[in-house]
Each structure stands twice: as C-alpha cells, then as structure tokens.
N, C-alpha and C positions, 0 to 999 in steps of 0.2 A: 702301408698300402699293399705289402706283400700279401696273399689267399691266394683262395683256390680257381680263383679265374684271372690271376697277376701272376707275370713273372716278371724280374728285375731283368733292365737291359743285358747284363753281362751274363744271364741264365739263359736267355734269349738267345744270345749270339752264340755261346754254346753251343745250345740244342739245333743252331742251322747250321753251324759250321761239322756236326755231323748228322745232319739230316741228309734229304733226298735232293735238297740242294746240290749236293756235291758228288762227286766219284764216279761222274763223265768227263766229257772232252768238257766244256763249257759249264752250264747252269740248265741241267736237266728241267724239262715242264713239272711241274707242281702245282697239285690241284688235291683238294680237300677227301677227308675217306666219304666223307657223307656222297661225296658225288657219284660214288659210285655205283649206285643203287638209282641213277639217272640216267639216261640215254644221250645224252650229253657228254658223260664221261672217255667215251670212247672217241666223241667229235672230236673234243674240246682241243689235243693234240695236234691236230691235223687244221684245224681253225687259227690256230695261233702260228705254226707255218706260216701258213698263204698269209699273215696277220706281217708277219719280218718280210716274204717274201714282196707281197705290197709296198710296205716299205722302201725295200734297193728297188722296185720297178720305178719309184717315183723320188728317190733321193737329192734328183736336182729340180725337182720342179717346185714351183711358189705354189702352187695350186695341182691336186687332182683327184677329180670327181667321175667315179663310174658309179652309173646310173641300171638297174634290171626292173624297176616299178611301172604300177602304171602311169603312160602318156597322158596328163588327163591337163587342160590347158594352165591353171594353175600353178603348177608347181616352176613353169618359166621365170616367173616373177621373182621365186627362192632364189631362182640357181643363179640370176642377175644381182642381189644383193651377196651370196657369196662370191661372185666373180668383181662386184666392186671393191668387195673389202680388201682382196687381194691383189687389186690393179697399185703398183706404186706409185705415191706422191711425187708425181716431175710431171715436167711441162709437157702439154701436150696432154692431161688426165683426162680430161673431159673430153677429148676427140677421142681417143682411144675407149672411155667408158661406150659412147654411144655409139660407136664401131662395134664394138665387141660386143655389147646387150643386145643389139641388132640382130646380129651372127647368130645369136645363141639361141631367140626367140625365134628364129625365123629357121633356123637347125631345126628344130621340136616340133615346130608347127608342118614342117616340110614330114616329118615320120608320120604327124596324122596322118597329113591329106592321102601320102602314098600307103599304110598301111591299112590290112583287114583291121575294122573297129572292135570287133572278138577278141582280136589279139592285144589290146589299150588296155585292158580292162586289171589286166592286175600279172605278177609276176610269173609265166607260165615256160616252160624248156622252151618254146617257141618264141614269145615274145623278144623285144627289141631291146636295145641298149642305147645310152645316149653318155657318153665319156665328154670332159672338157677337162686340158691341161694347158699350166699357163707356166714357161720356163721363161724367166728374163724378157724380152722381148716380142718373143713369139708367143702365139695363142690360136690352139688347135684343136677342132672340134670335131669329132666325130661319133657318126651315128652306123647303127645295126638296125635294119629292120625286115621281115617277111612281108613281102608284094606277092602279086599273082602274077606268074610266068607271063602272063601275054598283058602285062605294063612293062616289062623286060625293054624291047624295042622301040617305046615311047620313050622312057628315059637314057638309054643310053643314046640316043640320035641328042636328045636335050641338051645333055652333060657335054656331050662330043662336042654339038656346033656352038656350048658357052666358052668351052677353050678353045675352039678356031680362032676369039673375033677378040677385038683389043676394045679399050674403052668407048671411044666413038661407036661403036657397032652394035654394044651390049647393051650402050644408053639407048640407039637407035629404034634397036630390035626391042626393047622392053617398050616405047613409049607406043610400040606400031602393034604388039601385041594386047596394050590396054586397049587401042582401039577396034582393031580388027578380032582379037582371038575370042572364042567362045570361052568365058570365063566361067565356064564346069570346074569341077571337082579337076577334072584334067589338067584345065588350063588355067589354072590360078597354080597348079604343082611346078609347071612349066616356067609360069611366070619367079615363084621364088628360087626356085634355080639361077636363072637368069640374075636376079636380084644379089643373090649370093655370090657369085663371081664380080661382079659390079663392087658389089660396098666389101669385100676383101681385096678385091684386085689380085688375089692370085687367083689360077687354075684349079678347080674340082677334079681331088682324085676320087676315084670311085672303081668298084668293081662287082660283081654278083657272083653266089656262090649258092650251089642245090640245096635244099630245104626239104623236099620232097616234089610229088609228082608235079601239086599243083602252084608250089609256090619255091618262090628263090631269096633269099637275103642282098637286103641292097645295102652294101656298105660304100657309105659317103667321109669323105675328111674334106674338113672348109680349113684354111688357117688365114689369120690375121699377122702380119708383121708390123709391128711398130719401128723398122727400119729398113732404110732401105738395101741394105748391105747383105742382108740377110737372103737365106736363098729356101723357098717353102720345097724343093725337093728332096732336101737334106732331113726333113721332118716328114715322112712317111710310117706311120700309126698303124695301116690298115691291117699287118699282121698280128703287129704285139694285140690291137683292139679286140680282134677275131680270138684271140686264144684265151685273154682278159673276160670275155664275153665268155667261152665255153666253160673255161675255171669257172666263176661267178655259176654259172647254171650246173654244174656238179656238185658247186657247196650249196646251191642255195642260197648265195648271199645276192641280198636285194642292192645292197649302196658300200661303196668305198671311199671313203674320201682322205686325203691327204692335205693338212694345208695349217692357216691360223686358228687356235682355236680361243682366241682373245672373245669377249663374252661378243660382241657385235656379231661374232663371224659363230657362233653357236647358236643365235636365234635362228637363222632359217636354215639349217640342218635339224634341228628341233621341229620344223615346222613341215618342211618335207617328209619325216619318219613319222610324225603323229595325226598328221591330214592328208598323206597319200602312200603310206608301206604298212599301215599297224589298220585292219579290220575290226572296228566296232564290233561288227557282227560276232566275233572272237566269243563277247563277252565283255562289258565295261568293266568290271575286277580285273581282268587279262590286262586288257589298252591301259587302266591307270597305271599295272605295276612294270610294263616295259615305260610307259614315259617317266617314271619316279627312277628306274635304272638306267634311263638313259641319261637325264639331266646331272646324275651325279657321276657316272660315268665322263663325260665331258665334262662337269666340272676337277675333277679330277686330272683332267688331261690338263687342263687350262692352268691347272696349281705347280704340275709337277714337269710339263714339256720344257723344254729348252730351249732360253730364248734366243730367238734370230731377227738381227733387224727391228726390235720391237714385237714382235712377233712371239707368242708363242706356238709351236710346231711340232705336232704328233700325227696319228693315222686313226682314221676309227673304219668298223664296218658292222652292218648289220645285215644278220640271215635268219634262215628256219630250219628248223632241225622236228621234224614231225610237228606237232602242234603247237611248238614252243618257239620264241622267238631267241636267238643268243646274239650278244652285242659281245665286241672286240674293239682295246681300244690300244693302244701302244705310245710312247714315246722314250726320247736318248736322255738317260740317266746319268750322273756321273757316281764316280766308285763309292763316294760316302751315301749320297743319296740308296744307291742301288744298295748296300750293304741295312740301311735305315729301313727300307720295304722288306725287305726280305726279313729282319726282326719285326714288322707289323705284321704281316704275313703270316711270319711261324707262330705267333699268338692267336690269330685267327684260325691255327688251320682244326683243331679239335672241337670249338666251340659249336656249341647247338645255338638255336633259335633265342633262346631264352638267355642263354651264357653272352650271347650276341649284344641283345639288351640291355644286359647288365652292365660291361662292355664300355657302350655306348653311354651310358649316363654315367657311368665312372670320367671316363674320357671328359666329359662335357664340365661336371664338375672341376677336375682339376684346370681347364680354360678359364674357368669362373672364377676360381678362391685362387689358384696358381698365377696367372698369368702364362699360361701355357699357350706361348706365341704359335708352336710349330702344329698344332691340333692333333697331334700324336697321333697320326694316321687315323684319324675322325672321318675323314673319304673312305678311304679302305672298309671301315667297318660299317660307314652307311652302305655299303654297294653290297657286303656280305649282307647286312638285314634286309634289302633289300630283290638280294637273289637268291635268298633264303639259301645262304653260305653256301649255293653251290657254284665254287666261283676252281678256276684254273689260270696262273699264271707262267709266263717262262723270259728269261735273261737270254737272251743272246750279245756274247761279246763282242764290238766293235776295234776297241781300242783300248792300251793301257787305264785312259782315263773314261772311256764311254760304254756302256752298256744299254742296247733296246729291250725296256721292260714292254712286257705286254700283256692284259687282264683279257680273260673270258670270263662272261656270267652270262648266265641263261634265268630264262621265266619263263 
C-alpha cells in the first residue's frame, strides 16, 4: 500500500513529531501551505481562539446557543427542537418543555415587534442577537436588540411596573389589558412582556445602552428555574451577552453553538444555517458546497466528541470572512485519539485536489475489502475535499489525558 500519496503510520508519526506540531508551549495551530494563498489564512488563527475560548465560556452548560442571523419567525421552531433535545429525561419534562418553548418563542417574537424591520433582515454590525443557555436547572434567555430612542420610556415603565407586581397582579393586569389596551404593534409588545414575567415567574432584567443618535440597544434576560431553591440573581448574562455580541460582530461569526451533537440534535442546526445564515442569492454552487461542509463537519463532531451522559458534546460556529463562508467546529479529545488526528492530518497536509481523491477512494477501499472498522480518518478527508484542503487546525491542552481539537475550513 506504501506510494507516493501513502505513508505508513510510524513515517507518519515521525514526520509530526517533528513538524509544526511541536516546539511551542502546547500544540501550535496548523493549517495547510495551500492555505496560504487564501484570505482565510491569516483568519483562520484567530477563529480557532475565540473557537477554545467559546468553549471555557460555556464548559458547564448542557446547552449554548448565540444567535447574530436574521430574526425571521421561523427559525423559533429550530431553536425549540434544539432546546428539547437538550431538556433532561426527569419528572416534570413536559412542564418544563412547554415553559421553556414558550419563553423562547415569545423572547424572539418580543425582538420583532420592538425592533426596526431593516434591521431582521440578515446579519448587519447593528443587528440583534438572541443567546439561550441551559446549565442544570436553570434556563436563560437573552436578547440584544436596536429600538428607536423614543420606545426607550414605553418599555422601561413596562419592564419596571412587570417587577413591581407578584402573580395575582401580573395575571390581573394581562387579562385587563386584553381587554381594555389598544392591541398595536405597542401594545401586543407590552402585552408579551407582561406574559414573560408571568409563565417565568422570575423578574426581567433588562437595561439599554447607546447605538447611536437615533437608536439604543435593549438588552433583555428572561430565565426559567426548574427549582425552587434556586435564585435568578445569581444568573446575570447581560454583560458576558453584550461582549459575546460585540466578539461575534468583529469576527463576523453569525451562530455558536455548544451542546449535543447526537444526529436528532444536528438536524435543526442544519436547518437554521441552510434556510436562514447561507443566501441563495450567493450562488447555488456557493449554498450547496457550504451545506456539503457543514453536514460533514458535524458529522465529524458527532464521530469524534466526548461522550457525556449519552451525549455527544462539542462546539461549532459559523461566520464570513469577505465572501466566503468558514465553519469551526471543536471537541475533548483523549491522548491516543489526539495523537491518531494529528497522523490523519499530517497526510492531509501537502495533498492537492486530485491527491485528495485519490486519498479518499483508497481510504474507501480498504473499508471495503479490509474491514477497516475505524474509517481512517475518512471524515477528515471528506471535509479536506470538500474545502478544497484549505482547512486549519489547533490542540489545545486540557489535561494529562484531554486535549480540545478544533478544525477551520472555509468555502
């Protein structure tokens, strides 16, 4: 089997054990030469950062989803099947499902009614953010959006007098406002407010922050407790959200997500990236070859994450880099594992287009007539043919036994 586009594992490990792998503090980034002659090359460093740093921001939660796309009503429906798949099997699932679906549709809808409809319309510096994390018990949702300065004083009087008033009051004043209020655009905003303190039962934090002349950011956090013991002040979002939000708008990254990536919980992250972050208008060759690298991408994650609880658990993210879309996707590796990528890797890293190919039906064959259980990095080298091998990776060390692999490829 040895030629000119094989090398045996023990040539392999070799050639990483003194490659660019080594001779930092940790596992240097590594990214292909071909890349370099792409504009991506110089991202792709700084992508895979924020890629680990995502990561610890979210290390203890079951779930989380930062959202910069357009608000279009739709995509609610996604974000409720990944928030189910994520809810755990115990008593009390189904109140806590339709508690929290509730929350999160009625979050999103609350950004329309109060935002400029300009601003829905697709990924802009201005535009909103919609984040939801689920740790244990707690489930916290918060939103960014730009309002016009003189809705300012309509909703902070709203927000104020929904944390004056305890359940009795909240029920009261909702049922006195379906019938007495002018149910405008206004006051249907008023009304879900109201709604939202209601079917959470805690306090709306909230605050606003300058945008420019004519408009202001209203950042909201709803949370849900599934106990009572719990205390919703100790869960305060609205800074790390605001800084999450301006990161995300510097990289240009549209969506992050942290969570299961068992095949259930990859269909509508699929479905959200390919029917409301990826423009047709692009070019239908462009749209097919980012959803052909994104499905193997998360399939990849789903092969190689770490499992928890039944669970498999990684981080993915996707952004723009001038006209090109780049997906990042990461999960905790252990030493053999990590050591097994990194010899796929080093055989990937010279190969062209065509070597690619070759590659790849070599690979396929030896599944075939072999019995080759482990598909010898058959992922890796579909997502190289697929990103037209302009792909970067990087190790960050965890622990004796664990290491966070992370892949860039761009279209």
């Amino acid at each position: 089997m040895k030629g000119a586009n094989y090398f045996a594992p023990s040539e392999i490990m070799n050639r990483v054990n003194h490659s660019s792998f080594t001779g930092n503090t940790e596992f240097p980034i590594w990214f292909q030469p071909r890349q370099q002659g792409c504009s991506c090359a110089q991202f792709s460093p700084k992508a895979l950062r924020e890629a680990y740093r995502f990561y610890l921001s979210a290390i203890d939660d079951d779930l989380c989803l930062n959202y910069r796309g357009p608000f279009l009503d739709d995509i609610t429906s996604r974000i409720i099947d990944i928030s189910e798949n994520t809810i755990a099997e115990t008593k009390g699932l189904s109140k806590v499902n339709r508690k929290v679906s509730f929350l999160l549709v009625e979050c999103f809808q609350n950004i329309i009614k109060h935002s400029d409809h300009n601003e829905l319309k697709g990924a802009t510096p201005f535009s909103g953010m919609f984040a939801f994390r689920n740790q244990g018990q707690a489930y916290v949702i918060n939103s960014i959006n730009p309002v016009k300065k003189e809705e300012v004083p309509f909703l902070s009087k709203t927000v104020d007098m929904v944390n004056s008033m305890d359940s009795e009051a909240l029920k009261h004043i909702y049922k006195r406002q379906l019938i007495h209020a002018d149910l405008s655009e206004k006051g249907g905003a008023g009304l879900g407010l109201i709604e939202l303190a209601r079917r959470s039962g805690q306090q709306l934090n909230y605050r606003f922050t300058d945008l420019d002349e004519m408009r202001s950011y209203f950042h909201q956090q709803v949370v849900f407790l599934d106990s009572e013991e719990m205390k919703s002040e100790k869960l305060n979002h609205l800074d790390s959200t605001y800084d999450c939000f301006n990161e995300m708008g510097r990289s240009e990254i549209l969506m992050q997500y942290k969570g299961d990536f068992s095949q259930r919980s990859i269909i509508p992250i699929l479905d959200i990236v390919e029917n409301n972050l990826l423009n047709p208008e692009s070019g239908q060759f462009h749209y097919k070859k980012v959803g052909h690298l994104l499905i193997e991408v998360l399939q990849n994650i789903s092969k190689h994450g770490k499992q928890k609880s039944s669970k498999k658990s990684g981080v993915f993210m996707l952004g723009r880099q001038e006209e090109k879309h780049y997906i990042i996707a990461g999960n905790v590796v252990g030493a053999d594992e990590r050591d097994g990528l990194m010899m796929v890797l080093e055989e990937l890293r010279d190969k062209d287009e065509n070597q690619l190919k070759e590659l790849h039906k070599q690979r396929m064959k030896e599944i075939m007539f072999r019995d080759n259980s482990s598909n010898a990095g058959l992922g890796l080298i579909e997502i190289a043919r697929a990103s037209k091998g302009k792909l970067a990776c990087d190790f960050q060390k965890i622990d004796d036994n664990s290491t966070f692999f992370s892949l860039f490829a761009c279209v």
